[in-house]
C-alpha positions in Angstrom: -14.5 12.2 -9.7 -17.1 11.2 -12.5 -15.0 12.7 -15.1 -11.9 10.6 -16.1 -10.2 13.8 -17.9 -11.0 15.9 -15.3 -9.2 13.7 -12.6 -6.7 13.6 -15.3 -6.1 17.4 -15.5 -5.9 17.6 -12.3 -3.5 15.3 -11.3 -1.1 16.7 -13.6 -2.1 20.4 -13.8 0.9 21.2 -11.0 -2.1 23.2 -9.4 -1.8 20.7 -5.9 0.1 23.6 -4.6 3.4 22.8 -4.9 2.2 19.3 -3.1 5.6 16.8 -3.6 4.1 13.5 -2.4 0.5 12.5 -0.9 0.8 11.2 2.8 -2.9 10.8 3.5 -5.8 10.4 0.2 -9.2 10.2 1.5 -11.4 9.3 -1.1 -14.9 10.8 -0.2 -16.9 11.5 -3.3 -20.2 9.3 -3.3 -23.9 9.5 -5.0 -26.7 7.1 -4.1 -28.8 7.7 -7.4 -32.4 7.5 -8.2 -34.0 4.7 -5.0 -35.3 2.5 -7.7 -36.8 -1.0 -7.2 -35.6 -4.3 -9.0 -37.7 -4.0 -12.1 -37.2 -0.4 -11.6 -33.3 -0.2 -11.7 -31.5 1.2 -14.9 -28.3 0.3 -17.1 -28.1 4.1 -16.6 -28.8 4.1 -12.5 -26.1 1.3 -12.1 -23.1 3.5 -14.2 -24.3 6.4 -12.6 -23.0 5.1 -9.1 -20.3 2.9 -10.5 -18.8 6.0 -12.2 -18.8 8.0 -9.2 -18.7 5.2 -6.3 -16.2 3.0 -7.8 -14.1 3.8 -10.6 -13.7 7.6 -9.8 -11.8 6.3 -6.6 -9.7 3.7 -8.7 -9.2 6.7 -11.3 -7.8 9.0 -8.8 -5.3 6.4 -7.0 -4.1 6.1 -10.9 -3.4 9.4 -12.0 -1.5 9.8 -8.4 0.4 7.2 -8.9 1.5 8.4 -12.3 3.0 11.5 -11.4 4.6 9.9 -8.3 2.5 11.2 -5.8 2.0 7.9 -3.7 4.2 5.6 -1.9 8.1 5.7 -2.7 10.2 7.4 -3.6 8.5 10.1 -1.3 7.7 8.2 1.3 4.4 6.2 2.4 1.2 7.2 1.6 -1.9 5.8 3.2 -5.5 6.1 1.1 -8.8 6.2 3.0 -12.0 5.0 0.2 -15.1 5.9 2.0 -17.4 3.1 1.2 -20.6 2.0 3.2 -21.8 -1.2 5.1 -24.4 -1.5 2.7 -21.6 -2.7 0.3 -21.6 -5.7 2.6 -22.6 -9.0 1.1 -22.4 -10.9 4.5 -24.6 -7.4 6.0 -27.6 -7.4 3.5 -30.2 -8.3 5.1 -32.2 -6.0 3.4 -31.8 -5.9 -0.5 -32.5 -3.0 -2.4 -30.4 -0.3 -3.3 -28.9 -1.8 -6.0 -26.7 1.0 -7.8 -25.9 2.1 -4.9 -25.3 -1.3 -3.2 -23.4 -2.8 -6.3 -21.2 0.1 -6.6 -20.4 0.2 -2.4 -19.6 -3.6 -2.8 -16.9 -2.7 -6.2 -15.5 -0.2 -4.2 -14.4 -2.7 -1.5 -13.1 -5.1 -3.9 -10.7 -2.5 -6.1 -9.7 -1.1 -2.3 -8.7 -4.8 -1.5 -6.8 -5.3 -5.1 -5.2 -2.0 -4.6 -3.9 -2.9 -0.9 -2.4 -6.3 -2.2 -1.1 -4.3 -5.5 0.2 -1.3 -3.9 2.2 -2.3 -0.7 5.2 -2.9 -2.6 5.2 1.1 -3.4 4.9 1.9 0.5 0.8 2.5 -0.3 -1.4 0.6 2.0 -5.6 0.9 1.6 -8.0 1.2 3.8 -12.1 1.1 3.6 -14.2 3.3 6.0 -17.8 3.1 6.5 -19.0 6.6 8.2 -22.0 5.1 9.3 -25.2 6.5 9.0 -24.6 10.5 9.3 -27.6 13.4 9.0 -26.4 14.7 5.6 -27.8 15.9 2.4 -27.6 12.4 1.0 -29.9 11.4 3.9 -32.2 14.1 3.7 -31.2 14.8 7.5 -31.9 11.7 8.7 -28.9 9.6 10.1 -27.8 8.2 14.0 -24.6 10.5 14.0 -23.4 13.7 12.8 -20.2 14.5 10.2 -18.1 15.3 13.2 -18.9 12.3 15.2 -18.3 10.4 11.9 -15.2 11.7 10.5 -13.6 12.0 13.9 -14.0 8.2 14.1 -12.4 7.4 10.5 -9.4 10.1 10.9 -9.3 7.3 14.3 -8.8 4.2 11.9 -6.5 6.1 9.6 -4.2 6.8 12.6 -4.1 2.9 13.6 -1.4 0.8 12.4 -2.5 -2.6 10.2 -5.3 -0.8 8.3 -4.0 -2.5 4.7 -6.9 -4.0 3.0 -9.4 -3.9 5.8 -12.9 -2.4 6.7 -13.8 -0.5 9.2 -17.1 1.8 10.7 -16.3 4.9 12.5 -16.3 3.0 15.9 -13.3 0.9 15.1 -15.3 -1.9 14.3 -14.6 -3.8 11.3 -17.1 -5.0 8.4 -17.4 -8.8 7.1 -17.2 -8.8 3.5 
């Protein structure tokens, strides 16, 4: 999702096997970037994550959209961005983290535009926050594993009012 043409291409290669009309987009795609310190941060660490973390997301909702993939006429469609509580300006408590942070943070806002934006077309927008899972972005560490996790989000996608809000994996949802 770092590559605009390549989201592009996809989108309207006709290679979503023979897929009419999204019901369910989970947007999962996410890189934390080099764990650099205030007057250690780059230009280039922050557009590294925002690439991937925020606009890559916004990206793929767009090129949907534009070959009808979403919402009406097919029906509704329902998109899932995976975010993270660290995105949380109410939560931080802890600073650092800033690409990774700033990008988490405009992730929830373009998911909050495109729920206010998109329910017209039958599309509503929900955030998720996995929580902290043992993955390769973690190096193993983590309080839960994927299954634990993504059993937990599939349960928000499945509960009616999601549209513009932000959840964890145990239902509970984040302040801004």
């Amino acid at each position: 999702v770092a590559s605009p043409d390549s989201i592009s291409q996809w989108a309207s290669s006709g290679d979503l096997g023979g897929l009419g009309h999204v019901d369910v987009l989970i947007n999962n795609a996410g890189v934390y970037g080099e764990r650099r310190s205030l007057l250690e941060v780059t230009e280039g660490d922050m557009l590294h994550c925002f690439r991937t973390n925020t606009v890559g997301p916004l990206l793929v909702v767009q090129a949907l959209l534009r070959q009808g993939l979403l919402g009406r006429p097919g029906g509704p469609s329902l998109v899932g961005n995976v975010s993270s509580k660290v995105g949380s300006v109410a939560d931080n408590g802890s600073g650092g983290g800033y690409a990774y942070r700033a990008s988490k943070s405009a992730v929830n806002i373009v998911s909050k535009s495109m729920s206010i934006d998109l329910a017209d077309r039958g599309v509503e927008v929900a955030l998720l926050h996995p929580g902290w899972v043992r993955t390769d972005m973690t190096g193993g560490n983590g309080l839960i594993d994927a299954d634990e996790s993504v059993a937990g989000m599939l349960g928000i996608l499945e509960t009616p009012d999601m549209n513009g809000r932000w959840f964890d994996y145990k239902r509970e949802e984040i302040p801004w």
